[in-house]
Structure formats: structure tokens, C-alpha cells
N, C-alpha and C positions, 0 to 999 in steps of 0.2 A: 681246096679252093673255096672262098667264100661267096654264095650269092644270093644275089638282091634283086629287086626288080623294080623296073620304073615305071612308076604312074602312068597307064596307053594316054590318058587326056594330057598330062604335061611332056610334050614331043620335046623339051629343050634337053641337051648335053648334060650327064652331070657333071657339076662344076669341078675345074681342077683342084680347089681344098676336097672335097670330097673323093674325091680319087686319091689324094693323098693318105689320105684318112684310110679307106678301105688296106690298101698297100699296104701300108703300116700294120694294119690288123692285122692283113693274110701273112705278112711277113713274120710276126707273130705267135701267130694262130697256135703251133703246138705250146709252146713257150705257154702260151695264156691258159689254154684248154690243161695243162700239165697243172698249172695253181691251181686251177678252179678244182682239180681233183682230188689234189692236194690238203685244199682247204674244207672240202665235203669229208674227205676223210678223217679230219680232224675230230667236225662235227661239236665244235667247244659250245656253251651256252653264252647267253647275253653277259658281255661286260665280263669277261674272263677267257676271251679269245686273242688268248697271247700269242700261240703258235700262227695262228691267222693273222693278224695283223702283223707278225714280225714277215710273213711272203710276203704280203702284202707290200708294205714300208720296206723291204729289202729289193723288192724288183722297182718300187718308186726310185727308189736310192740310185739303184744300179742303172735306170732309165735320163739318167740327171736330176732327178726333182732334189728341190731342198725339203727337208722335212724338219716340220713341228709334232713333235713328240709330246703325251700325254695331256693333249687338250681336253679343255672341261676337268680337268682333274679327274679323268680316266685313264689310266695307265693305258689301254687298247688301243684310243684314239690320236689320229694323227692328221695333221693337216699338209699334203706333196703337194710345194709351188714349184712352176715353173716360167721363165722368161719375167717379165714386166710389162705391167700396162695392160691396156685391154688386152681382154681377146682378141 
């Protein structure tokens, strides 16, 4: 379970996008904590972390995001949209 804590001086509600936000996380949570392992274990250096960015841009992929692939002319780099419009 994830937790946080709210500011004693600001008494208001967290707001319901924040609670959705958290959810999402907690809901999550192994799934993410599993990459982040994953990706330490890799341990690749600057600008040659292929196996990283492919979890990476594969959980974007598999989350919905559209991906751009190899921005800047770095093979690693990618830029995952999602929806339209603002935030």
C-alpha cells in the first residue's frame, strides 16, 4: 500500500484527480517496482540503454501511450503521448 501524508495546515480533501492518480499507482505498484528492478539490474550507461528504454517504451506501449521512437537522433530516446489537449 502506498502512503503519503497531508500537509496538518492545509485541512482540505485530496482532490479526486489525486486520488485517482494515487490508485493507479497502488494499483500498479508491483508491476512498476518489478521495472525499476529490472532496469537497475541492467545498470546500461548513458545513451546505450537499449534494454531500459525498450521496458520502458514497452510498458508506455502496453499502457496506451503512442510512441515516438528515436528522438534527437538517439536510438534510446522516446517521446509516449497520450489523449489530446491539455492536460
Amino acid at each position: 500500500m502506498i502512503s503519503y501524508t497531508v500537509n496538518a495546515q492545509n485541512k482540505t480533501e485530496i482532490s479526486a484527480n489525486k486520488k485517482s492518480v494515487l490508485a493507479s499507482v497502488e494499483k500498479q505498484q508491483a508491476e512498476l517496482i518489478a521495472m525499476s528492478d529490472k532496469i537497475w539490474a541492467y545498470a546500461e550507461t548513458a545513451l546505450t540503454e537499449s534494454k531500459s528504454s525498450g521496458v520502458l517504451s514497452d510498458y508506455a506501449e502496453a499502457m496506451g501511450f503512442t510512441l515516438q521512437k528515436g528522438i534527437a537522433e538517439m536510438p534510446t530516446a522516446f517521446i509516449a503521448s497520450y489523449g489530446s489537449g491539455k492536460p
